[in-house]
Structures are given as C-alpha cells and as structure tokens.
C-alpha positions, 0 to 999 in steps of 0.5 A: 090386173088391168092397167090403169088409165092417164086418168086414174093415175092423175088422181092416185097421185093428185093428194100427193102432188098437193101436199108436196109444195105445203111440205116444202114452205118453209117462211110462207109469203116472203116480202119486204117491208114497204117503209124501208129507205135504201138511201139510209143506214139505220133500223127501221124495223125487220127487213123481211116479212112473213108468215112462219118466220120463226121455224128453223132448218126442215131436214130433206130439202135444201135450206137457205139460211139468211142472217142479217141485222136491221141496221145493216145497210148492205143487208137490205140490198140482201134481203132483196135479192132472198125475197126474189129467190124465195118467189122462184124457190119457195115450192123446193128450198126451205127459206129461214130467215133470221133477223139478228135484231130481234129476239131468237126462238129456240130452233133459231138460237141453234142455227145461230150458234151452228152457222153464224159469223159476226158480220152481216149479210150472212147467206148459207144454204144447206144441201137436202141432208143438212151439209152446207154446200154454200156459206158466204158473209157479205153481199152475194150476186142473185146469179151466185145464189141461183146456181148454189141453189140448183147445184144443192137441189141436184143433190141426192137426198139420201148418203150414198149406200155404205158398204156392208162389213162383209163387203169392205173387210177382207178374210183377216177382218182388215179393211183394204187387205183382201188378196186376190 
C-alpha cells in the first residue's frame, strides 16, 4: 500500500478535527449581561448570557461548574473572571452555568443537588470522568482556576486499567498472598 502524502492525511482527518470543537461547546457564546452595575448590590437579571445555557455536565471532557445567585455582589466579579476563562477554554472545557435565581432544568436540578453548598460564588470543575479536581465557594483568582484547569485537562480521560482477577488474586484466591 503506498504511503499517504501530508495532503491526503489533511483531509482523512479534517471532518474530524472539525467536529471536535462542536463536540466540546458546552454554553455556547458566553458573555455578560451589559446592564449589570458593579457598584450595586441587588438582582438585576442573569448575570451570564448565552446560548445552550440549560445543559448539564458532558461526560469525557473536564467541566466548569459555576453556580451563582443574581443578587450576589461578589458573584458578578465571578461571573467575570468564568466568562474570560470560557473565551480561552471553550474548545476544551464543558462550560455549565447555573443561575440560582431562576427556574433549573432537569439535568441542572441534579447538579444541584450533587455539588451545590449554600453560599454564592460557587465554582467546581470535574476532571474528564466526572471527579471533582476543584470545589471552591467564594471568589477564586482567574490564576487559581487557569491552573485547576490545565491540571484537569492533564488528566487521563479514561480509569487507569484495572488488573484482571487472575492477575491480582494469588493460587488460594486471596489477594496480596502469592508466595514466591
């Protein structure tokens, strides 16, 4: 069989390499909601908008789990700080935002009952198979979260191989009691 050429590669794997950011998106086009006030405390509406904001955790890819309340002052300063990590991770972390002030969707109401604790910012962020690497209530330095981040997205995205029966029983059927 010949070998295929740079060019031919290029385009095996170009509907691929496509579809791969698609997969990813979690909330698509995150941004802040132009009339918020920083200098006041108080609901003036979601803090974050976007599109697909509904969905919950994609399994595969690390998850950043932002929840938060309208009226929580110190929640907008974090709604900033997720929106700017979004535009730097939005083709590699799954990006759930939920907004305690306003009514959950099924797959939201589960994560709220998984992670939430009852104070505002909340910020987890779930490595590729689901375990949280990070959970933090309170306001978290961009920096923090940039570095839990690229350590979730280190990991491996599948359990480490388990050994087989055979392999992790000795002769007598109990584990760690093989003699030599």
């Amino acid at each position: 069989m010949a070998e295929m050429t740079r060019v031919q590669k290029y385009f095996l794997a170009a509907p691929f390499l496509l579809a791969v950011p698609a997969l990813l998106n979690g909330a698509d086009n995150l941004r802040m909601n132009p009339r918020l006030d920083y200098m006041k405390n108080g609901v003036q509406g979601p803090l974050i908008l976007g599109d697909k904001m509904d969905e919950g955790v994609r399994e595969g890819v690390p998850n950043l789990i932002f929840f938060y309340a309208e009226y929580c002052y110190n929640a907008k300063r974090q709604a900033l700080r997720t929106v700017e990590l979004y535009r730097d991770y939005k083709d590699s972390v799954h990006f759930v935002v939920l907004d305690l002030s306003q009514p959950l969707t099924p797959s939201q109401i589960d994560l709220f009952k998984k992670y939430f604790s009852p104070d505002f910012p909340h910020i987890i962020i779930l490595n590729s198979l689901g375990k949280p690497v990070f959970d933090y209530v309170g306001e978290t330095p961009t920096a923090t979260l940039i570095g839990w981040l690229d350590f979730a997205l280190r990991l491996p995205s599948a359990p480490p191989e388990q050994y087989s029966d055979s392999a992790a029983k000795s002769s007598d059927g109990k584990p760690g009691s093989e003699k030599p």
